[in-house]
C-alpha positions as CSV (number, residue, x, y, z in Angstrom):
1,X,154.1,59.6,77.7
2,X,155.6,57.7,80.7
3,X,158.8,59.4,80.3
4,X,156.8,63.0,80.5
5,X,154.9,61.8,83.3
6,X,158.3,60.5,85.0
7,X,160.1,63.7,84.4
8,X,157.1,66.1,85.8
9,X,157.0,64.0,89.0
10,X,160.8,64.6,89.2
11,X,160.4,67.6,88.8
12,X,157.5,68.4,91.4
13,X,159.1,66.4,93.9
14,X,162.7,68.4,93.7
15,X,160.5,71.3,93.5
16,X,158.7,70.6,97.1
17,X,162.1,68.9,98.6
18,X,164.2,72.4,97.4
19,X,161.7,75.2,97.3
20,X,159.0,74.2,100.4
21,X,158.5,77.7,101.0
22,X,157.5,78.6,97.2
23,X,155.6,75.5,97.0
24,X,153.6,76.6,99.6
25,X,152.7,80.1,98.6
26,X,151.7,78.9,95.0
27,X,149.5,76.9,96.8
28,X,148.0,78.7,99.0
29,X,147.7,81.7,96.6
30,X,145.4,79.2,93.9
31,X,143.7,78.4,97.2
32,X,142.8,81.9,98.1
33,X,141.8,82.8,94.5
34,X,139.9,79.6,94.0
35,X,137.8,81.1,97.5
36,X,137.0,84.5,96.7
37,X,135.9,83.8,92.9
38,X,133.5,81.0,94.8
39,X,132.2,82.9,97.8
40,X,133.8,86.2,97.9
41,X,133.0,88.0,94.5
42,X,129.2,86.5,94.1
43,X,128.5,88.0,97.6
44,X,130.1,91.0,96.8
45,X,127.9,91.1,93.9
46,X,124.7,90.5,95.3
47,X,125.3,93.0,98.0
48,X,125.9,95.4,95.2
49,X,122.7,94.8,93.8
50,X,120.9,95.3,97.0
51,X,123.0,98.4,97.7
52,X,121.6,99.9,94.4
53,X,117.9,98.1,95.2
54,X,118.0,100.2,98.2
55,X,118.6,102.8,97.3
56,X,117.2,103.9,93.9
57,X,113.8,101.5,92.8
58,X,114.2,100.4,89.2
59,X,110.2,99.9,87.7
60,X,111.2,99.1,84.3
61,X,108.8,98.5,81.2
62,X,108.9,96.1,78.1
63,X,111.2,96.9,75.6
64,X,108.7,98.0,73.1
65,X,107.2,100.4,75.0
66,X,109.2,103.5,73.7
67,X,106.4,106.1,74.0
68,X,107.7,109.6,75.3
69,X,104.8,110.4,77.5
70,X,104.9,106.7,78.8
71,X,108.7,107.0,79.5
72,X,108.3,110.3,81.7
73,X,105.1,108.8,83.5
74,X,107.4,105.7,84.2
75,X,110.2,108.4,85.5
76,X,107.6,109.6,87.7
77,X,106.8,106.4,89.3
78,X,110.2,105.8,90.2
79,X,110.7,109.4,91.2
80,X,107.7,109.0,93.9
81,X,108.5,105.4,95.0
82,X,112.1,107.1,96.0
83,X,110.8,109.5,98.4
84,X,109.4,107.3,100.9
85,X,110.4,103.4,102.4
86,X,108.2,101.0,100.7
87,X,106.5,97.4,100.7
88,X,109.6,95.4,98.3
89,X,106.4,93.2,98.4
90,X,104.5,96.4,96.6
91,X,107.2,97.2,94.1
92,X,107.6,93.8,93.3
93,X,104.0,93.6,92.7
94,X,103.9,96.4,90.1
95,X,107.3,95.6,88.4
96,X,104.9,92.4,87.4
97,X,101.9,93.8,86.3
98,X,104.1,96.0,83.9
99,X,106.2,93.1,82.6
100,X,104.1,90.2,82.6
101,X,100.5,90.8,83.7
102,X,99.6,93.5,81.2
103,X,99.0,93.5,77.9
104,X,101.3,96.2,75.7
105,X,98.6,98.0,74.7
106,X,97.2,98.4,78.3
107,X,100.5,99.4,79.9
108,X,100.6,103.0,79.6
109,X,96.8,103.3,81.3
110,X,98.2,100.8,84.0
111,X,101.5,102.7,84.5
112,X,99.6,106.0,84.5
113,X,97.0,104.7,87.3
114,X,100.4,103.6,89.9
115,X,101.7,106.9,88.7
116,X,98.6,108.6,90.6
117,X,98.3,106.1,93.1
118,X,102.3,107.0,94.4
119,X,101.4,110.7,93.6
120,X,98.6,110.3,95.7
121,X,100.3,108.1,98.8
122,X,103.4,110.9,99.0
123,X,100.8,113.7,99.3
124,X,99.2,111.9,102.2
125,X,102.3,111.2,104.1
126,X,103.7,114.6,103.5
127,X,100.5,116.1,105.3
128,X,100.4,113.6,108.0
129,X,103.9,114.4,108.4
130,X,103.7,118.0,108.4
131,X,100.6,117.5,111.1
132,X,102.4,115.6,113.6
133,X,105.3,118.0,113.2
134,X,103.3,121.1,114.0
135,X,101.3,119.0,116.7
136,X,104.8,118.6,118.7
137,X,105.4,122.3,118.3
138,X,102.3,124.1,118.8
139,X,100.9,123.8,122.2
140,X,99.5,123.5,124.5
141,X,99.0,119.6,123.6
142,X,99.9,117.1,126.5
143,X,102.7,114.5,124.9
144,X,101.1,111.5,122.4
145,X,103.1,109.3,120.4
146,X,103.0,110.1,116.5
147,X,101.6,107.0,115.1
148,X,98.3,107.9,117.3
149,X,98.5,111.7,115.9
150,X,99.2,109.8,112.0
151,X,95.9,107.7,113.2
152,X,94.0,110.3,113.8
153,X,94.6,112.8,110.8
154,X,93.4,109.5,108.8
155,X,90.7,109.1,110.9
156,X,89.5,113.0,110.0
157,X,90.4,112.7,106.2
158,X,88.2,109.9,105.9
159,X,85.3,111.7,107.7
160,X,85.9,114.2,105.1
161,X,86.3,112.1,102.3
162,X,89.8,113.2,101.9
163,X,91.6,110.3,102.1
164,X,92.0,109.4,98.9
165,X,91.6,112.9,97.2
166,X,94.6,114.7,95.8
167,X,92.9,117.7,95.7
168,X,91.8,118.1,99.1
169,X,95.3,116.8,100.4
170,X,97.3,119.2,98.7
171,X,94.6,122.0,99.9
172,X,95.1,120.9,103.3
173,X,98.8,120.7,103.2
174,X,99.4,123.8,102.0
175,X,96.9,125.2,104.7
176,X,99.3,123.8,107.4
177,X,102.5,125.2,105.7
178,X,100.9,129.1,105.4
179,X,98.7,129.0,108.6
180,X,100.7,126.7,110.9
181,X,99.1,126.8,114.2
182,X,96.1,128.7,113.1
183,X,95.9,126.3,109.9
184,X,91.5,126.1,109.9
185,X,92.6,122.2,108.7
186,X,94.9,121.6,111.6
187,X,92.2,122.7,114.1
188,X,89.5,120.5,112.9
189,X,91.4,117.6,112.6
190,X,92.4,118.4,116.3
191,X,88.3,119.4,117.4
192,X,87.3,116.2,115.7
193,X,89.8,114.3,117.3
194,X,89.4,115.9,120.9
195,X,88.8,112.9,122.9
196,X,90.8,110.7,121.1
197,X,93.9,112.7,121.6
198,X,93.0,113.8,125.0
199,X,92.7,110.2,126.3
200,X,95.8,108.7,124.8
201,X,97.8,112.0,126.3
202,X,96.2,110.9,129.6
203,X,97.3,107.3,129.1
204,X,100.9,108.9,128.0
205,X,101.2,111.1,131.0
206,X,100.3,109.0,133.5
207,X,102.8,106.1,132.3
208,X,105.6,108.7,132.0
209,X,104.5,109.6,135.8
210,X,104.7,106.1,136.6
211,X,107.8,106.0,135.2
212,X,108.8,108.6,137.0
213,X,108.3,107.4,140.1
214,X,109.6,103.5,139.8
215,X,112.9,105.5,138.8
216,X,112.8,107.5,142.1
217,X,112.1,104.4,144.0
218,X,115.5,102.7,142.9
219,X,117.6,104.8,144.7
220,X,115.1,105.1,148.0
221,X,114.9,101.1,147.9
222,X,119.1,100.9,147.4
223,X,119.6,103.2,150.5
224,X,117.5,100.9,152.9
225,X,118.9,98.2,151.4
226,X,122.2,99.3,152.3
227,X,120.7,100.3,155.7
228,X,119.6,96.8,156.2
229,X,122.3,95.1,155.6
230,X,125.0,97.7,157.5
231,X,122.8,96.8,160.5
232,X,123.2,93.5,159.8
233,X,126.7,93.5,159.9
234,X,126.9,95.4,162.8
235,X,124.5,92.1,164.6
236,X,126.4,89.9,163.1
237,X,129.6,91.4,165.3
238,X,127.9,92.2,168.1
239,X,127.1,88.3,168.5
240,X,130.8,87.3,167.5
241,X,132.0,89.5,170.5
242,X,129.3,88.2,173.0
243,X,130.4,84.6,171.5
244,X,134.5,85.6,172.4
245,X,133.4,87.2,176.0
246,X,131.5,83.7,176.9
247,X,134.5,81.4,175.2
């Protein structure tokens, strides 16, 4: 065994002594691979999986729930969760009450009830959307920022009772996409929101007028500025020749 060991330390150290350069790379190339199996390929992993969390949402069931009708509701969960941004806290939320909080038997009611819940929050934003669009084209409307315009289309669903009704949703989104600016939804939402919207474009107009103004006032303010201090230069030489006249 001494004799082994004796032989391998020859044998590294006429290694290092003859072949530095090798020595070196071998090293550093177990170095480099001992670094990206540590750091470099579990990060490159996780950002995979938040690449494809991004991107597609993955609401999965139990294993034993193998039901057709319950598989294509659960398709159309994650179908409608895709089309817009949403809470991770939300998806989060029902991934658990399908896996863990539920009991089997109650799945496919609970799936079926976020099914119409998504159905029904995509319907919304797709008419608020489509309102604030046609509000920006269809005049004459002075400028207001969309999130007011998205506030007040809820504020008009919900003195409708619309707000949470798929029905009257659709109805009213396809009223905007046939009618556009005549669209009998789009001008009662307006009419009920008159002062609202009218007070906000005010408040929108008279800041972009301010605005307006502080910009025109930068180059005024440079020029006399630069006015002020040419003709205080020109003092400033006017006493230096007095001061060379008297000397």
């Amino acid at each position: 065994m001494k004799n082994i060991k004796s032989l391998f330390a020859t044998f590294y150290l006429n290694f290092c002594v003859r072949l530095p350069f090798l020595y070196h790379f071998i090293v550093l190339s177990i170095w480099s691979f001992l670094v990206f199996c540590r750091l470099v390929l579990p990060l490159v992993q996780i950002l995979t999986q938040l690449s494809s969390w991004g991107s597609s949402f993955l609401i999965t069931l139990p294993p034993e729930i193998q039901d057709p009708g319950t598989m294509a509701h659960l398709r159309g969960l994650n179908f409608y969760l895709s089309l817009y941004e949403q809470d991770p806290e939300w998806v989060v939320f029902i991934q658990e009450e399908l896996n863990h909080n539920t009991p089997l038997e109650n799945i496919p009611g609970r799936l079926k009830l976020f099914l119409m819940e998504e159905k029904l929050s995509c319907m919304r934003q797709d008419l608020i959307g489509e309102f604030i669009s046609l509000y920006q084209r269809v005049g004459p409307f002075l400028p207001i920022q969309p999130y007011l315009v998205d506030e007040a289309v809820r504020s008009y669903l919900t003195s409708i009772h619309a707000i949470d009704d798929f029905a009257s949703l659709q109805a009213a989104y396809r009223d905007l996409e046939n009618n556009q600016g005549q669209s009998p939804f789009f001008h009662d939402a307006v009419a009920y929101n008159a002062e609202f919207l009218d007070n906000h474009s005010t408040s929108q107009r008279l800041l972009e007028e301010e605005q307006r103004i502080r910009w025109e006032e930068i180059p005024r303010s440079k020029a006399s500025l630069e006015r002020a201090e040419h003709e205080h230069a020109l003092l400033l030489f006017e006493m230096e020749d007095r001061r060379r006249g008297i000397s």
